[in-house]
Steps between C-alpha positions, in 0.01 A plus 500: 500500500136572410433847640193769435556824607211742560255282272137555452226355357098435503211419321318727288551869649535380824879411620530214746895530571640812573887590495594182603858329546594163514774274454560118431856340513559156379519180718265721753145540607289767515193521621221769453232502723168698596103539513319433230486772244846660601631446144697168526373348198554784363849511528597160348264580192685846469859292533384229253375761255155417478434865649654772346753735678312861571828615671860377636685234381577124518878363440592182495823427535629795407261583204156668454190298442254733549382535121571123419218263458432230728587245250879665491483523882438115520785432251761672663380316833264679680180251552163550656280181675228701508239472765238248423774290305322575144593150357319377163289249642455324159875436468727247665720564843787431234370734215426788771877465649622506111326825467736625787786401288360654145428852721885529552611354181673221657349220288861339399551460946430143641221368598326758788319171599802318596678799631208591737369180597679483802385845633070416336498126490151524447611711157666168416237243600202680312653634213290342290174645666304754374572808800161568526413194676766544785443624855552885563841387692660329194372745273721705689784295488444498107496852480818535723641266219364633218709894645836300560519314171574866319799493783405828635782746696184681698186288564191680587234324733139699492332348826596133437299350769162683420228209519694233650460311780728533807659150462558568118612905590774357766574271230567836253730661692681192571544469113616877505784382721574249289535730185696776697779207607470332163539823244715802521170735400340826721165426586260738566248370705133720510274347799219565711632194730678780699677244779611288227630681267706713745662180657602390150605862393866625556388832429100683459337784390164616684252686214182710604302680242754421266808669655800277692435638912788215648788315354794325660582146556237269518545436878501877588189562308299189680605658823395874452259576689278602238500156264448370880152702506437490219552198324628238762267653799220233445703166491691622764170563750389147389822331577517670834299313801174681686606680802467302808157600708540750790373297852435860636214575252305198617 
């Protein structure tokens, strides 16, 4: 179990999360949704490390992490794909997943390429290519690869389908699925793709101004009325058909 309790964190002297709990089982999805600015990036770099703890605490599995560095964090199997996908452009699909496996210490396990090829067969068919020159879609797929080669127990997702298309996004989350069935990991899953993410979810967290206002399954959250109006409200008016015209006000 990855669990923070009461955590915050910021930038500066300003704090972005406030008291905030969550918790991440493995072999289940998470998802953390809200506006822009609530603090949702700010939460995975807090549980990777990369922001430092300014209160609380973060477990995982039983022990704190809260002082530990993010390189530690990654070792013992907590990995970030953060969002963007930060590969090194200059280096090879094969030498970027290898980096994966260094980050964990895992140099000794087989080959990620072959091991992974069947969930990013586009890892296996350009691994030879330098990542810079590949679309923003199999970058992604790379960078997915690159996270599982250190075989992580908690995988952390910082809006994954920022900048793609909607063809290559549907293709994402399909390639979510396929991780969740393939790998007994938690994934925590932070997304501004509020329909999707809940419908992949088994369980969500709802984060204004840095503080968690809903949790509950996944399903119970994406009905509330409140995601409804505020999140969902808009795709919802456009799916629904124009009233018919009233004869009696011609």
């Amino acid at each position: 179990m990855l669990e923070a309790r009461g955590i915050s964190s910021g930038y500066g002297s300003v704090d972005v999360l406030h008291e905030l709990d969550l918790q991440l089982a493995q072999e289940e999805v998470v998802a953390v949704v809200g506006a822009n600015g609530a603090g949702k990036s700010t939460l995975v770099r807090t549980l990777s490390g990369l922001l430092p703890l300014r209160g609380g605490s973060i477990e995982m599995d039983g022990t704190s992490i809260g002082s530990v560095s993010p390189h530690a964090r990654a070792r013992r199997g907590l990995i970030m794909v953060p969002e963007g996908r930060r590969l090194f452009a200059g280096l090879t699909v094969r030498e970027n997943v290898d980096l994966g496996r260094s980050a964990r210490g895992r140099r000794d396990d087989p080959d990620p390429i072959d091991v992974l090829g069947e969930i990013f067969p586009i890892v296996r068919e350009r691994q030879d290519q330098r990542a810079g020159l590949l679309s923003g879609g199999e970058q992604q797929q790379v960078a997915f690869a690159r996270a599982l080669a250190g075989r992580p127990r908690y995988l952390l997702l910082d809006e994954p389908s920022l900048g793609l298309s909607p063809a290559l996004t549907t293709q994402l989350f399909e390639t979510i699925v396929k991780i969740r069935e393939g790998l007994p990991i938690g994934i925590l899953l932070v997304e501004q793709m509020v329909d999707r993410a809940l419908a992949l979810a088994d369980r969500a967290y709802v984060v204004e101004r840095g503080r968690v206002v809903l949790s509950g399954p996944a399903a119970e959250v994406a009905a509330s009325s409140e995601v409804q109006r505020a999140y969902l409200g808009d795709m919802g008016a456009a799916e629904r058909p124009a009233p018919a015209a009233d004869p009696s006000a011609s």
